[in-house]
C-alpha positions as CSV (number, residue, x, y, z in Angstrom):
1,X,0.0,0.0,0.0
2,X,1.5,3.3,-1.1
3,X,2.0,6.0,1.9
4,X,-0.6,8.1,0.9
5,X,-3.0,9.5,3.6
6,X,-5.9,8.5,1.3
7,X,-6.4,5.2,0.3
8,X,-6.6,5.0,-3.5
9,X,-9.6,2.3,-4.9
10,X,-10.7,0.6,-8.0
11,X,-14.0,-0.2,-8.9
12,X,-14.6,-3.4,-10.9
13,X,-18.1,-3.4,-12.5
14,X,-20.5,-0.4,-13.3
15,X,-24.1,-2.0,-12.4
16,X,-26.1,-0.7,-10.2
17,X,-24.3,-1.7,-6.8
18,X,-21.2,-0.2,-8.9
19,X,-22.8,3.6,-9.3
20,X,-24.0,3.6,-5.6
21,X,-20.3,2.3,-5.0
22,X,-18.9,5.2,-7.2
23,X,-21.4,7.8,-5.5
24,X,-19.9,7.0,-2.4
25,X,-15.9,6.6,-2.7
26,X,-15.9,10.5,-4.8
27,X,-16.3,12.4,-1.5
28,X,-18.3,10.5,1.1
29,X,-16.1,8.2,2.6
30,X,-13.3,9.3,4.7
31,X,-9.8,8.1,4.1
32,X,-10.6,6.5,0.4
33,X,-11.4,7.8,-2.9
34,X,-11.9,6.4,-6.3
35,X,-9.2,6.9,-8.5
36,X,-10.4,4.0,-11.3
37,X,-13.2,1.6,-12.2
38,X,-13.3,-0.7,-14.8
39,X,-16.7,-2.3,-17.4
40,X,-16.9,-4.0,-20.3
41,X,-19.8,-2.1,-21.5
42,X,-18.7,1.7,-22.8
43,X,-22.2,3.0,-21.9
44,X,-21.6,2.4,-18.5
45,X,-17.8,3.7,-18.1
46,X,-19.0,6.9,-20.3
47,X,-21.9,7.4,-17.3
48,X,-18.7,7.8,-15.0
49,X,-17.0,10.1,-17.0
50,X,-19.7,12.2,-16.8
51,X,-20.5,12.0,-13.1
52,X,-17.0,11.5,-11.8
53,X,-14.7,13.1,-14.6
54,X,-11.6,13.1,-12.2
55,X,-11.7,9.0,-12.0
56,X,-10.0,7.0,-15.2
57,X,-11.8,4.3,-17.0
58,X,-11.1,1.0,-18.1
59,X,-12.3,-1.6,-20.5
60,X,-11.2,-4.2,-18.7
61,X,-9.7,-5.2,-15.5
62,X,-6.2,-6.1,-17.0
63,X,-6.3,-2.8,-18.1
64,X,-6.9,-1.6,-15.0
65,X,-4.5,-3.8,-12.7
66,X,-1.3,-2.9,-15.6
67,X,-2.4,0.9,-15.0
68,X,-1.2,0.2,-11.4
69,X,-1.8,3.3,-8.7
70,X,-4.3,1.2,-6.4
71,X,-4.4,0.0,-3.2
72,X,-7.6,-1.7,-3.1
73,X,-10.7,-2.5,-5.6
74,X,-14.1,-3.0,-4.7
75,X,-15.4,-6.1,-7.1
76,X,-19.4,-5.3,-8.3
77,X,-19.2,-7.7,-11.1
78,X,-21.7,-10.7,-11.7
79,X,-21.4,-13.6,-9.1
80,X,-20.2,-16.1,-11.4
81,X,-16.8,-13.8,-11.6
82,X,-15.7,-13.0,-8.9
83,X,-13.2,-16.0,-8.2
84,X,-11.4,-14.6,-11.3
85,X,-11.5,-11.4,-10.4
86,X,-10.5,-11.4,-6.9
87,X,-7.8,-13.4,-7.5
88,X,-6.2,-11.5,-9.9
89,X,-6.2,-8.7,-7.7
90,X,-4.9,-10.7,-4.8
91,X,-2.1,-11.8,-6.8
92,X,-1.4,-7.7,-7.9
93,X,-1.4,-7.5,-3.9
94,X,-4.6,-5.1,-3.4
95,X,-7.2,-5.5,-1.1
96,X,-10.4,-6.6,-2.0
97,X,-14.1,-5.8,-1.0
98,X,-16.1,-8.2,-3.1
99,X,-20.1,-7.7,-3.4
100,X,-22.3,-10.9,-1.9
101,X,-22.3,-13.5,-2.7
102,X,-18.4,-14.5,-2.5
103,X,-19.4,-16.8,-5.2
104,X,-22.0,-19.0,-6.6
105,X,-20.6,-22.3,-5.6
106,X,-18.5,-23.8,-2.8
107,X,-15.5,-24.9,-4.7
108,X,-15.1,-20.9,-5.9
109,X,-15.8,-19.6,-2.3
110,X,-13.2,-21.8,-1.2
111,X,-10.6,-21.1,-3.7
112,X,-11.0,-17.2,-3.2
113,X,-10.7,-18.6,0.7
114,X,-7.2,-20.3,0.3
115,X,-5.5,-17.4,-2.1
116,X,-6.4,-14.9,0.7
117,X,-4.7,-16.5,3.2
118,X,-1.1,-15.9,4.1
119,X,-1.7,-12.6,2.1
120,X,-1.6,-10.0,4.9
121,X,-4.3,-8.2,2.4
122,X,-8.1,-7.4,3.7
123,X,-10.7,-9.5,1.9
124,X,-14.3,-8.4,2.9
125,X,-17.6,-9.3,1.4
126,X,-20.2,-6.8,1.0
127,X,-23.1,-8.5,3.5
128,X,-24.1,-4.9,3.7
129,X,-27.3,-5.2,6.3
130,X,-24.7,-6.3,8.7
131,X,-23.7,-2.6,8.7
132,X,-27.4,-2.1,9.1
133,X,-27.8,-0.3,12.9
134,X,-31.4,-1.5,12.9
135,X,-29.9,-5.3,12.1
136,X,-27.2,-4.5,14.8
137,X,-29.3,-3.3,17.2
138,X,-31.2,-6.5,17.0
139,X,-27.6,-8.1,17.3
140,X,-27.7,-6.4,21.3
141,X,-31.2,-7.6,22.0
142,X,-30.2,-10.8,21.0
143,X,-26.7,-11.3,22.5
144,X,-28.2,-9.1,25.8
145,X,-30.9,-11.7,26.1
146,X,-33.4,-9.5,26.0
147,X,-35.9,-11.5,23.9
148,X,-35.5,-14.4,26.2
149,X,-34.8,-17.7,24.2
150,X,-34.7,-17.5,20.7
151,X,-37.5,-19.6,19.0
152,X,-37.9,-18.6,15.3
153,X,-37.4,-16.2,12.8
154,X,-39.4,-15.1,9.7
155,X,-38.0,-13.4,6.9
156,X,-39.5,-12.0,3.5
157,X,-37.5,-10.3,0.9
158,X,-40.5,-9.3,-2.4
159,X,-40.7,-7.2,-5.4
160,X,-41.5,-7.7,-9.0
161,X,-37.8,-7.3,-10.2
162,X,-35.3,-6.6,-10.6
163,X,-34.9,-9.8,-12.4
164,X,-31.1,-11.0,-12.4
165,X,-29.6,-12.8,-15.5
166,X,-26.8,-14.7,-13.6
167,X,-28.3,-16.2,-10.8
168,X,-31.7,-16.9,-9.5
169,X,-34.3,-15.7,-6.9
170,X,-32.4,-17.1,-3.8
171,X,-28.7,-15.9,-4.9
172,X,-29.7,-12.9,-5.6
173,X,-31.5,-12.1,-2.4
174,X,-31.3,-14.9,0.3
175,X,-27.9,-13.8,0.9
176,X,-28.5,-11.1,2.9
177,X,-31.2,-13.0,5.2
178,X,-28.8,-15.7,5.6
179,X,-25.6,-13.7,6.6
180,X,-28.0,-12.0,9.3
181,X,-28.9,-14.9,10.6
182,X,-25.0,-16.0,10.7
183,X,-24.6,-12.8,12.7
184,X,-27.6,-13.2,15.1
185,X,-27.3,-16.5,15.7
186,X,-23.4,-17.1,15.6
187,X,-23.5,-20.4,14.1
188,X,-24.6,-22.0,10.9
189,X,-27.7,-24.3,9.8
190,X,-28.2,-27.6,11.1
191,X,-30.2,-28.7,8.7
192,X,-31.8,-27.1,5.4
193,X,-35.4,-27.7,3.2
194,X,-36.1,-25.3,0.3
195,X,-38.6,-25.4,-2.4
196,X,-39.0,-23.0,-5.7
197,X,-40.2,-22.8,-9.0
198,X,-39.8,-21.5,-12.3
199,X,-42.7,-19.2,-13.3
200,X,-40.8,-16.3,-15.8
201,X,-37.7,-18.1,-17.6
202,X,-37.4,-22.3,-17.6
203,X,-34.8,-23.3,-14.9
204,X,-34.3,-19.9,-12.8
205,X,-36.1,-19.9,-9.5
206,X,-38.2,-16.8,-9.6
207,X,-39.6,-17.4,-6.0
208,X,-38.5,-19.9,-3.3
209,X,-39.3,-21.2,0.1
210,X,-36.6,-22.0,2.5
211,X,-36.6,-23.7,6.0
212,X,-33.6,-23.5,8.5
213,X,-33.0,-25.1,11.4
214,X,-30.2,-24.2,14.1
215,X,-28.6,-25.2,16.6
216,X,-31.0,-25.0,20.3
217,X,-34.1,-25.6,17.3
218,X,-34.7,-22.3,16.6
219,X,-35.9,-22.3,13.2
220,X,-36.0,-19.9,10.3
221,X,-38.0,-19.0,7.0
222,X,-37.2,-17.3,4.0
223,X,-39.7,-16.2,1.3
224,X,-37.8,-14.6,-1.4
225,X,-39.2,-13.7,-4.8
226,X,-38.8,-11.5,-8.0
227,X,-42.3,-11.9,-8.8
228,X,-44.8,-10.1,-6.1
229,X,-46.5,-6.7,-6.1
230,X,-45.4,-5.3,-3.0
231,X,-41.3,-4.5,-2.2
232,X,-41.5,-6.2,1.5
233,X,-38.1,-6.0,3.2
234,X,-39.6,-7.9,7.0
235,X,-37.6,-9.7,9.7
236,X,-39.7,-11.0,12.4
237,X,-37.8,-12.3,15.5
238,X,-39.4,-14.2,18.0
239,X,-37.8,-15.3,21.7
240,X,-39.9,-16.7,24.3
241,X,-40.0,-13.0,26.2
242,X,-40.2,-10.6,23.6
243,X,-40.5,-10.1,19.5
244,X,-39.0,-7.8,17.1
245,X,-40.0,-6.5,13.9
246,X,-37.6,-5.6,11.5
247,X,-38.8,-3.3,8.4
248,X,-36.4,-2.1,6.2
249,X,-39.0,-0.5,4.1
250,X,-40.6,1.9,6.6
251,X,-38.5,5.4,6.3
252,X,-38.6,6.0,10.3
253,X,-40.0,2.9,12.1
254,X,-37.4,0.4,11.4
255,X,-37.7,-1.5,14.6
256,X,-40.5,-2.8,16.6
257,X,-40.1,-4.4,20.0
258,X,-43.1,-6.4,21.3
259,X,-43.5,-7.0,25.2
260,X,-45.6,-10.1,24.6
261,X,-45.2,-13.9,25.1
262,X,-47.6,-16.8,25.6
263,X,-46.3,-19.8,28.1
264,X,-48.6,-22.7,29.2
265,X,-49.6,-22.5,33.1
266,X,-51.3,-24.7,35.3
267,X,-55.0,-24.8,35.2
268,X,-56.5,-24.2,38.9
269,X,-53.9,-25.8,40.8
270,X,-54.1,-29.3,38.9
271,X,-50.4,-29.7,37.3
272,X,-52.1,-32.5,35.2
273,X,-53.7,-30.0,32.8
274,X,-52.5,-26.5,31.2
275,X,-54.3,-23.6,29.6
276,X,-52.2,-21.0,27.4
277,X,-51.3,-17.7,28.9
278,X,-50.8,-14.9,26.4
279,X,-48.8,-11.9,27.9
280,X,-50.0,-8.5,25.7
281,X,-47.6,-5.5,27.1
282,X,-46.5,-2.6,25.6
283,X,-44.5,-2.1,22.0
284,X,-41.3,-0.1,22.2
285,X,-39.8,2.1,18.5
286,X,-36.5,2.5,19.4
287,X,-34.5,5.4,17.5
288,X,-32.3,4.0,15.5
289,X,-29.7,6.3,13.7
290,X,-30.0,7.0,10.0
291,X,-26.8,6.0,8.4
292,X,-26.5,4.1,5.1
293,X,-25.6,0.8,5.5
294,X,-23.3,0.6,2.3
295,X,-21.6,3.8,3.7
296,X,-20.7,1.9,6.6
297,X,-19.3,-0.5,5.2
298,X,-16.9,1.3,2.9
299,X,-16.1,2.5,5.9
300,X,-15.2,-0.3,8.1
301,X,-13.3,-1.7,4.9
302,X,-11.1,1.3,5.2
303,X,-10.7,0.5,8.9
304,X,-10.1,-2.4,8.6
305,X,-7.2,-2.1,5.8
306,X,-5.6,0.9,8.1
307,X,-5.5,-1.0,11.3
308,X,-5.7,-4.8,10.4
309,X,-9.1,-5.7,11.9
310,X,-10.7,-8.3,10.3
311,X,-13.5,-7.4,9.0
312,X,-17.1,-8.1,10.3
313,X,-17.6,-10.0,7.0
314,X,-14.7,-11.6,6.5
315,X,-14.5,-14.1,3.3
316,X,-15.1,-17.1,6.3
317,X,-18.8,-14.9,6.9
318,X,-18.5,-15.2,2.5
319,X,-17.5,-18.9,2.5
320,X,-20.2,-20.0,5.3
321,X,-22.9,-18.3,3.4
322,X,-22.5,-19.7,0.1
323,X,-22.1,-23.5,2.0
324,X,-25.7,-22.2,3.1
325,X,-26.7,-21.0,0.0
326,X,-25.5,-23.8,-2.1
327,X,-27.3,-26.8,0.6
328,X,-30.2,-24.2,-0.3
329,X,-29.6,-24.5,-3.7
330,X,-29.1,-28.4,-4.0
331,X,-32.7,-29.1,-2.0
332,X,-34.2,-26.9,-4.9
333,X,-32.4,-29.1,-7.5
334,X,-33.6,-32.3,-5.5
335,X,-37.5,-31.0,-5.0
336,X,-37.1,-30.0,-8.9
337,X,-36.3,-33.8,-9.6
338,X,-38.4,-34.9,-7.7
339,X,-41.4,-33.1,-9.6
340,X,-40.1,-34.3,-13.2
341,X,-40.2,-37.6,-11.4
342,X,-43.5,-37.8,-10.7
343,X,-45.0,-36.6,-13.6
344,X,-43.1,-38.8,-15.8
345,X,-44.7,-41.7,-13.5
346,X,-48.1,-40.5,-13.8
């Protein structure tokens, strides 16, 4: 890393994560700005030109690794290359904040894994809720023991679109709901169901159904979907004291806490029968600071390349959410099979 007070980055990959990237690293993140970004589509590199006409633009990312002058990239590509591309810019020593997922299968999570080691170089994936202070927040309640025991959570992640071309319904968006529940929880699944189906393009699940379960049985559900009318962004978290609601969608509520419970008491003394006790109390909206998430996380990548913290998402976090994701992915294959099956049979 050159000696320069300001850490100089490359952008690989113009999308949409890559603009909100570039929006952020001209002038809003402290210690870093963007020197260079690299797409293979001129429309997109002539955009930055005109928005940012300080930062140079590449074609490619050779071109941008042989124009040299970095000290870390932030990789916005498609899924299905970022091994490749976080590789190379390992090997031309830079650090590297790649977007989620780390990859799109196990063996390419893995190998991005092994070449970061022994490195000395900060490799962070972009699980951006975990920046999230509503998502931390609940991290507190959770760790504090405030909810009591944790019993399930419920997740739903909607819209109609954007509809990805590399990946389907759960790469694209279970990633995030999975790499909070790696953070709440501390631990990983147990055991995994999911079922999907096809309803826009033959083979690409459009909308799926996944069931977790963890370690103490506390269980989890996923509903994730490109195709529904209403953009729903809602965590519920439910321990045996209290419940949370988390909704990323609301502009000021984002956090509900719900005094209420229901435990089974004795009936009148006889311990041989029960009746249901619900507890109704009162439901706390914390304030919760406004700060964008992605912001955040730019932020702590610059931390973490200053001091050598390893980063809350570190490309473990990556590598233990794509083994999720791809157990995920393999039950949808199964349940898919197991459809053809029995209509061939019938």
């Amino acid at each position: 890393m050159s000696g320069s007070p300001v850490l100089r980055i490359g952008l690989i990959g113009l999308g949409y994560w890559g603009l909100n990237y570039a929006r952020l690293l001209t002038g809003m993140v402290d210690g870093a700005r963007l020197v260079a970004c690299a797409d293979l589509e001129e429309p997109r590199r002539e955009a930055v030109r005109v928005l940012h006409p300080e930062v140079r633009t590449h074609r490619n990312i050779s071109e941008l690794l042989e124009a040299g002058g970095l000290d870390a990239v932030v990789v916005a590509t498609h899924a299905t290359l970022h091994r490749p591309v976080v590789e190379s810019c390992l090997a031309a020593g830079l650090h590297v904040l790649v977007e989620k997922p780390l990859a799109t299968t196990v063996e390419d999570a893995e190998a991005i894994a092994a070449a970061s080691k022994g490195t000395g170089l900060t490799v962070m994936v972009g699980h951006t809720f975990l920046y999230n202070p509503a998502v931390q927040r609940v991290k507190s309640y959770i760790d504090q023991a405030d909810l009591g025991r944790m019993l399930y959570l419920s997740f739903t992640r909607t819209g109609l679109g954007p509809i990805r071309e590399d990946v389907n319904a759960l790469w694209d968006l279970a990633p995030h709901d999975f790499a909070m529940l790696r953070y709440w929880l501390g631990g990983d699944p147990v055991d995994v169901t999911a079922r999907g189906h096809s309803y826009l393009r033959q083979g690409v699940e459009d909308i799926v159904f996944v069931t977790l379960r963890y370690p103490g049985d506390v269980l989890a559900g996923l509903h994730v979907s490109w195709l529904d009318p209403v953009k729903d962004r809602r965590v519920t978290i439910v321990g045996d004291r209290k419940m949370v609601v988390f909704d990323d969608v609301n502009p000021t509520e984002k956090l509900r806490v719900y005094d209420r419970g229901v435990s089974y008491q004795p009936r009148g003394g006889d311990f041989a029968a029960f009746v249901a006790a619900v507890r109704d109390g009162d439901i706390l909206i914390p304030k919760v600071e406004a700060r964008e998430p992605l912001r955040e996380q730019l932020g702590h990548f610059v931390e973490c390349i200053r001091t050598g913290r390893q980063p809350l998402s570190d490309v473990e976090d990556g590598l233990a959410v794509v083994k999720a994701l791809a157990w995920a992915d393999r039950e949808l294959r199964a349940s898919a099979a197991a459809r053809v099956g029995a209509r061939a049979g019938t």
